[in-house]
C-alpha positions, 0 to 999 in steps of 0.5 A, a space after each residue: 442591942 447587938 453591942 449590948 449584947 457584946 458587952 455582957 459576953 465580954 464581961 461574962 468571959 472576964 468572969 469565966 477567965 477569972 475561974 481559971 487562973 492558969 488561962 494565961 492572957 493572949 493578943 486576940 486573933 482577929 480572925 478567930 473572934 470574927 468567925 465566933 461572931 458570925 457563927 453566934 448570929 446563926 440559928 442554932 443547928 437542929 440535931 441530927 441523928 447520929 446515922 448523918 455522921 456515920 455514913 461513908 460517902 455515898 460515891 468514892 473514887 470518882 474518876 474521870 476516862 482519859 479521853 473525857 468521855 466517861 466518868 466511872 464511880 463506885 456507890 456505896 450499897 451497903 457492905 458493898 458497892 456498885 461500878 457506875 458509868 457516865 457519859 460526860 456528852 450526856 445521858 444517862 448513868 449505867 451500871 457495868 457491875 452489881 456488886 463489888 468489894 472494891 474500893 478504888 478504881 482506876 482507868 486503862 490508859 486506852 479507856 476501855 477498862 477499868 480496873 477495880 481494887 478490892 483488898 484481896 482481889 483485882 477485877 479488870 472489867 471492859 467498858 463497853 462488853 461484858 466479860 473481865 477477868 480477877 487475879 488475887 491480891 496477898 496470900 503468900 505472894 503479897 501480890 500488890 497494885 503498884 499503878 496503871 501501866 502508863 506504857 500500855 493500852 491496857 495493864 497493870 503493874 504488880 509487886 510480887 514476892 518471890 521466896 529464895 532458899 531463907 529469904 525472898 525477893 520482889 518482882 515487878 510484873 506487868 499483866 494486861 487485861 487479858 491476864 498475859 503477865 511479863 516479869 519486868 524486874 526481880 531484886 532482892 530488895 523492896 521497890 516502892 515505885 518504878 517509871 517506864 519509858 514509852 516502850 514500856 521498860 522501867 527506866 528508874 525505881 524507887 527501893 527499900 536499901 536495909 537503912 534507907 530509900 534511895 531513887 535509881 535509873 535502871 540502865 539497859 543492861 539492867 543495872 542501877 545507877 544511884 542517883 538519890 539517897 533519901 534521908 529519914 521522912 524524905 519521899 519520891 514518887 515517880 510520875 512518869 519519864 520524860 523522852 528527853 531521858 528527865 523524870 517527874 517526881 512528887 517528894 520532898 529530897 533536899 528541901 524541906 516541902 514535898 513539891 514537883 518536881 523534875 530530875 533532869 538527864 543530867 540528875 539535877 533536881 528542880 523544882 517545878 511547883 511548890 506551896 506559894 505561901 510556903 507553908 505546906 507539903 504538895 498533897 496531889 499533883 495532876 497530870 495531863 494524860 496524853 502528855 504526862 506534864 503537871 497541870 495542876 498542884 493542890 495544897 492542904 494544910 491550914 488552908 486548901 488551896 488547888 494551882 494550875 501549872 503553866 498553860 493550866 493555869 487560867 484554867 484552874 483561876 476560871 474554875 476557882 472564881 465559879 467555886 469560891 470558897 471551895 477545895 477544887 480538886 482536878 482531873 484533866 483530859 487535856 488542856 483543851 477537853 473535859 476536865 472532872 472538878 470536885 468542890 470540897 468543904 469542912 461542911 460537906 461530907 460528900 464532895 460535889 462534882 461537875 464537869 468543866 468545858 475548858 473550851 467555853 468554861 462552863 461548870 455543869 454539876 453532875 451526880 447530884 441526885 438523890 437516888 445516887 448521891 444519897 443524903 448527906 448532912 446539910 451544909 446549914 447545919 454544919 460547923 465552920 471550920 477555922 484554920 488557927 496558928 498559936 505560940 506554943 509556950 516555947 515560942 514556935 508556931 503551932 497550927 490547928 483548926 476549930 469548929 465552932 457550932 453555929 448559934 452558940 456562944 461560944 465562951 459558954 460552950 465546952 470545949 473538947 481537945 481532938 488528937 489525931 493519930 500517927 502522930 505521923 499525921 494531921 488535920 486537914 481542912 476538909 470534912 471530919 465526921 467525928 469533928 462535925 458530930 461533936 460541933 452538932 451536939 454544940 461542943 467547940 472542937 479544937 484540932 491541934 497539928 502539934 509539932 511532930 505532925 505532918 503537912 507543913 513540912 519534914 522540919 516541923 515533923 522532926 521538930 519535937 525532938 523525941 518529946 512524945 511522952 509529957 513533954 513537947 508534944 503534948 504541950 502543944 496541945 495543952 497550949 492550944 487549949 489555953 491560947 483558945 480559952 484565953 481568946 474566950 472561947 470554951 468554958 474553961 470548967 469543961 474541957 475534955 480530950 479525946 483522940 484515937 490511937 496516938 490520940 488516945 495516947 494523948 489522952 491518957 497523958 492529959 488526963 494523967 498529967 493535966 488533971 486541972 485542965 480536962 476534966 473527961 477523957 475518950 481514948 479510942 485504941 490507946 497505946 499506955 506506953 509509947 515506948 512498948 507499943 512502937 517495940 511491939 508494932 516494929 517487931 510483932 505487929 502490922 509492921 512486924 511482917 513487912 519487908 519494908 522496915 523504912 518505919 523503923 529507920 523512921 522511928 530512929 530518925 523521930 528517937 521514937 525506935 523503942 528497939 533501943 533500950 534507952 529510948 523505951 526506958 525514956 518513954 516508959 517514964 513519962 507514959 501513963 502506965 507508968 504513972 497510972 496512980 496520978 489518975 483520976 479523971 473519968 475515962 472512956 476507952 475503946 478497942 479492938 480485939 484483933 488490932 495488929 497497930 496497939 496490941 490489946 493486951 495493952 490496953 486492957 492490962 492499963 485499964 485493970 490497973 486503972 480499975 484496981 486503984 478505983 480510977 473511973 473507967 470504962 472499957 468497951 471491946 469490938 470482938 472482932 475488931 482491928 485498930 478502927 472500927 469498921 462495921 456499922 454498929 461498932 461505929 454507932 457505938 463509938 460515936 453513942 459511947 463518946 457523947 454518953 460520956 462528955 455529956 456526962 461530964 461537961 453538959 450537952 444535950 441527952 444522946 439520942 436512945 440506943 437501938 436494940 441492936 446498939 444496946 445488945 452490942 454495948 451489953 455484950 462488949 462492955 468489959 468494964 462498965 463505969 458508973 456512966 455505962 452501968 445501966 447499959 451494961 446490965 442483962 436485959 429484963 426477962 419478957 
C-alpha cells in the first residue's frame, strides 16, 4: 500500500510541476524527501491555539554561580518577572525578588551577587541577605553594562558619556556592589569592549576610530599601542587576559569565521577553536571561571553543534551521547564540578536543562515542573526542521531550512517563503514561534540564509556585492522557492511571502517583481525603499544618535551606505516604491507608530500609493509601537492578521475567533482595511 501510495504522489506532483512551467527540474536531495517521507507517516498535528505560540519563554537567562552551587533564573510573570535561586545540592528553589523588569542576569565573580539588567536600571542584589542597591541605565550619560568585572569579587563595569565643551567623551568606570565607583579610563572615542588584568587595570580595549574598529593593549602609562586594524564586518570581543601578558579574544580578524582565539605576548594570533566542517561563525564560546581558558565552543548554522576544548572535551562527548539529537549549551564550574547543560531544539520553545556531575557523568534534569517552567507547546505537535543547501541560479551555494508539518503531504501543501531581517542576519536551527505557527496551520516554511546573511562566514556576508534591490539577493530567495518546488515540495499554485523589516522589504519585491510566484504577501515594518531607509536610519533614526557610526562604515563596505547619492539612486530603482504600479497581489502590511529602524511615514506613504491605483492592501498600525511589536495583543494580532491573510489566499484552516480585546484593537488600528479585514474593520453594532 505504502509504495502504492508513493506512486500516486509521484504522479500527482508530475501533474503540479506540470502547472508550473518556471518550476525548473532538480537532482533530488536525498535528505530533504526522506524527512518529507517521515513527517507524511506522522499523525496530522492538533491545532493549537494561537496564545502556545505567543508566549516568551517561561524561564530566561538561566544562569549557573561560578562555584556550581546555585542556579539563579528569571521567570516570566506577566509584564514582569521574578529572580529565583536554586541549589544545585538540592532542594528547593526560592525567590530572592518578587518582581523585576529585568531581563538578564549576571553573577559576581565571588557568587554573592547578582546582578539584574532592566533596560533603564541596573539592580545588584545579595544572595544570601536582604538589601542591594540600583543605579540608572541611559538618560544623558547613556550609562551602559559592559560585563562583570572579572577582576573583582563583586562589580561591574559601565560605559559612560562624558560631555566636553561641543563633544563628548566616553568613560569606563568600575562600581561594586556597594555602589563605590572608580574611573578606569575616559577617551575620546567609543570603546566597545576592554580586558583586565588580575589587578583589575585594563590591559587592551577594543574602540570606535571614526572609520574603522581597532584592538589596542593599554600600556601602564596609559597609552595605546595598535595591535589590530579591523576591516568592515571584522569583530573581537575580549574574554579575558592571560598572566603570560596573551589575550583570549572571539572574532573573526584575518580570516574568514569568527573563531577563538588566542593574541599571543608577541601580537601574533592564533586560532584555538574553529567550526570543524568549516562551515559556520563560533557563536558562543565558554570559559572556565576560575581559569579563564576556553572549555567549550558552540556552532549554529545549518547545524548546531557544541565542542568541548582540551581536557573538556570528554566532557562535552559524554553529555552529547546522553542528549542526542539536541543543541547542548554549556556552563561550567570547572572541569571536575557541576556543569549547567541546556538541551535546545526547533521543536521546543523552552530549552531543557539539567545539571551535570562531571565527576560521575550523571545528567539530572531540573526546572521541569509545570508551576516553573509553564506550558509550552508539545514537541509531538511541532514541525521538523530541516537544514537544506541549493544552487542559486548563479551556481553558489545557498543555505536554509524548512519545516515541514507532520502529516501532510507536502506536494499539496502550500508553501510560504519566510525572509529574516538585517539582512545582517540569519535563521538558526532553533525554535521559531512565528515558523512553527505557520507549519501548525500546515503551510511548508522555507527559510532562506541568502547571500548577504550572517552565520556562515564574513565572505558569504559580502558576497551580494550591493545587489539588495531585484537582484542577487532576492534571487536567492526565488531560487529556493523553485529548487524546493521542483523536489516536489509545496503546491506550486499557492506560494506566498512574508517576512519582517529586511523581510518585508523582500516581500514587496517579490510580490512587485515575482508576481507569477507568490501569490500573497505579509510584510511586517517594510522599508519600500532600501536606499531611503538606510539614509534616514544612519542620520535620523536609531542610529542616528549613536556614537558608534561602525554601521555606516559598515553599510559602505556592503554598497549599502545610501549617504552616497549613487547608491540611493541604484537602490531607488529597483524598490518597490519605485515600481509600486507593477503591483498587484494582495498584501498585508503591518507597523509601529513609533519605530526609529523603518521610519512610518514610509511605510504608510507606499501603501497610500498602493491604495490610490486600487492594489489590494491592508495596513494595520500599533499606535504605540516600535519596530517589533512587543505587547501581547499587538503580537495576537500580527500572528491573527497573518493567518487572516494566506488563509484567504492559499487555504488552510478558518483562523481560530478574535477575542473582544483583539477585535477591539484591529477595529482601532486597522488603517486601511482590504477586502480580507473589511469586516473587522467595522464599528461594532449597537447593544
Amino acid at each position: 500500500m505504502s509504495k502504492f501510495r508513493d506512486a500516486c504522489v509521484a504522479l500527482a506532483l508530475l501533474v503540479l510541476m506540470s502547472v508550473a512551467a518556471d518550476v525548473p527540474a532538480a537532482d533530488p536531495d536525498p535528505t530533504l524527501h526522506s524527512a518529507a517521507t517521515a513527517q507524511r507517516a506522522l499523525a496530522p498535528a492538533a491545532r493549537l491555539p494561537r496564545a502556545a505560540f505567543l508566549e516568551d519563554r517561561a524561564l530566561t537567562a538561566v544562569r549557573l554561580s561560578p562555584g556550581g552551587d546555585q542556579v539563579a533564573w528569571l521567570r516570566e510573570q506577566g509584564q514582569a518577572r521574578s529572580l529565583m535561586v536554586l541549589p544545585t545540592a538540592g532542594g528547593a528553589a526560592r525567590v530572592l525578588v518578587g518582581r523585576t523588569q529585568a531581563r538578564q542576569l549576571s553573577w559576581s565573580r565571588d557568587g554573592r551577587w547578582l546582578f539584574l539588567r532592566a533596560p533603564r536600571s541596573l539592580a545588584m542584589v545579595p544572595v544570601h541577605s536582604a538589601g542591594g542597591m540600583r543605579t540608572p541605565l541611559g538618560g544623558v550619560e547613556q550609562r551602559q553594562v559592559m560585563k562583570v568585572d572579572p577582576s573583582q569579587p563583586a562589580a561591574v563595569l559601565l560605559r559612560e558619556r562624558v560631555v566636553a565643551g561641543d563633544g563628548e567623551r566616553w568613560r569606563i568606570v568600575r562600581m561594586d556592589a556597594q555602589g563605590k565607583r572608580s574611573v578606569l579610563r575616559e577617551d575620546a572615542h567609543w570603546v566597545h569592549d576592554v580586558a583586565l588584568d588580575a589587578a583589575g587595570r585594563i590591559v587592551a580595549l577594543a574602540r570606535f576610530d571614526g572609520d574603522h574598529d581597532a584592538l589596542y593593549r593599554v600600556q601602564p602609562d596609559g597609552r595605546l599601542r595598535a595591535v589590530l586594524r579591523l576591516q568592515p564586518l571584522e569583530r573581537v570581543n575580549l574574554l579575558a587576559a592571560m598572566d603570560d601578558g596573551s589575550l583570549l579574544l572571539d572574532g573573526n580578524p584575518g580570516g574568514n569565521f569568527r573563531r577563538v582565539l588566542r593574541l599571543e605576548a608577541d601580537d601574533t594570533l592564533r586560532t584555538l577553536h574553529e567550526d570543524p566542517r568549516h562551515e559556520a561563525d563560533l557563536d558562543e564560546v565558554v570559559l572556565d571561571p576560575a581559569t579563564q581558558q576556553p572549555v567549550a565552543a558552540s556552532y549554529r548554522s545549518t547545524v548546531a553543534t557544541t565542542h568541548g576544548i582540551g581536557a573538556a572535551a570528554p566532557v562535552l562527548a559524554a553529555i552529547a551521547r546522553q542528549l542526542p539529537g539536541r543543541d547542548i549549551g554549556v556552563q561550567a564550574a570547572g572541569a571536575s564540578s557541576t556543569w549547567l547543560v541546556s538541551a535546545r531544539a526547533a521543536t521546543l520553545r523552552d530549552p531543557q536543562w539539567y545539571l551535570y556531575d562531571a565527576r560521575r557523568g550523571g545528567l539530572r534534569r531540573i526546572l521541569d515542573a509545570p508551576a516553573v517552567a509553564g506550558q509550552a507547546p508539545p514537541e509531538s505537535q511541532l514541525s521538523r526542521k530541516v537544514a537544506v543547501s541549493y544552487r542559486a541560479s548563479d551556481g553558489m551555494q545557498v543555505h536554509g531550512f524548512v519545516l515541514l508539518p507532520p502529516g501532510v503531504d507536502p506536494a499539496r501543501a502550500p508553501l510560504v517563503a519566510q525572509v529574516h531581517g538585517g539582512p545582517i542576519s540569519h535563521f538558526r536551527p532553533g525554535f521559531d514561534g512565528v515558523a512553527q505557527f505557520l507549519a501548525n496551520r500546515g503551510y511548508v516554511v522555507f527559510q532562506s540564509n541568502f547571500r548577504g546573511s550572517t552565520g556562515h562566514g564574513r565572505a558569504y556576508t559580502f558576497a551580494p556585492q550591493g545587489d539588495y534591490g531585484n537582484g542577487r539577493v532576492q534571487q536567492d530567495v526565488v531560487d529556493g522557492v523553485r529548487w524546493l518546488l521542483a523536489q516536489g515540495i509545496g503546491d506550486p499554485r499557492r506560494v506566498g511571502i512574508v517576512g519582517h523589516s529586511f523581510g518585508g522589504y523582500s516581500t514587496l519585491l517579490g510580490l512587485t517583481f515575482q508576481p507569477e510566484l507568490f501569490k500573497v504577501g505579509v510584510a511586517g515594518a517594510p522599508p519600500a525603499d532600501l536606499g531611503w531607509a538606510m539614509r534616514w536610519l544612519v542620520m535620523s533614526g536609531e542610529q542616528g544618535d549613536l556614537p558608534d557610526r561602525s554601521l555606516r562604515q559598515t553599510l559602505r563596505a556592503l554598497s549599502l551606505d545610501a549617504t552616497e547619492p549613487a547608491t540611493r539612486a541604484r537602490l531607488h530603482v529597483q524598490s518597490p516604491s519605485a515600481n509600486a504600479a507593477r503591483m498587484r497581489r494582495p498584501l498585508l502590511v503591518m507597523a509601529g507608530a513609533v519605530d526609529r529602524t523603518v521610519a512610518i511615514r514610509e511605510v504608510t506613504h507606499y501603501v497610500a500609493t498602493l491604495k490610490a491605483q486600487a492594489t489590494p492592501v491592508t495596513l494595520l498600525v500599533d499606535p504605540e509601537g516600535g519596530h517589533s511589536p512587543v505587547d501581547p495583543i499587538p503580537r495576537e494580532a500580527y500572528l491573527f492578521a497573518m493567518e487572516t491573510m494566506l488563509q484567504r489566499h492559499l487555504g488552510g484552516p478558518v483562523p481560530e475567533p478574535a477575542g473582544q480585546r483583539l477585535r477591539a484593537y484591529l477595529r482601532q488600528n486597522l488603517r486601511v482595511a482590504g477586502p480580507e479585514f473589511a469586516a473587522l474593520a467595522q464599528p461594532a453594532p449597537s447593544p
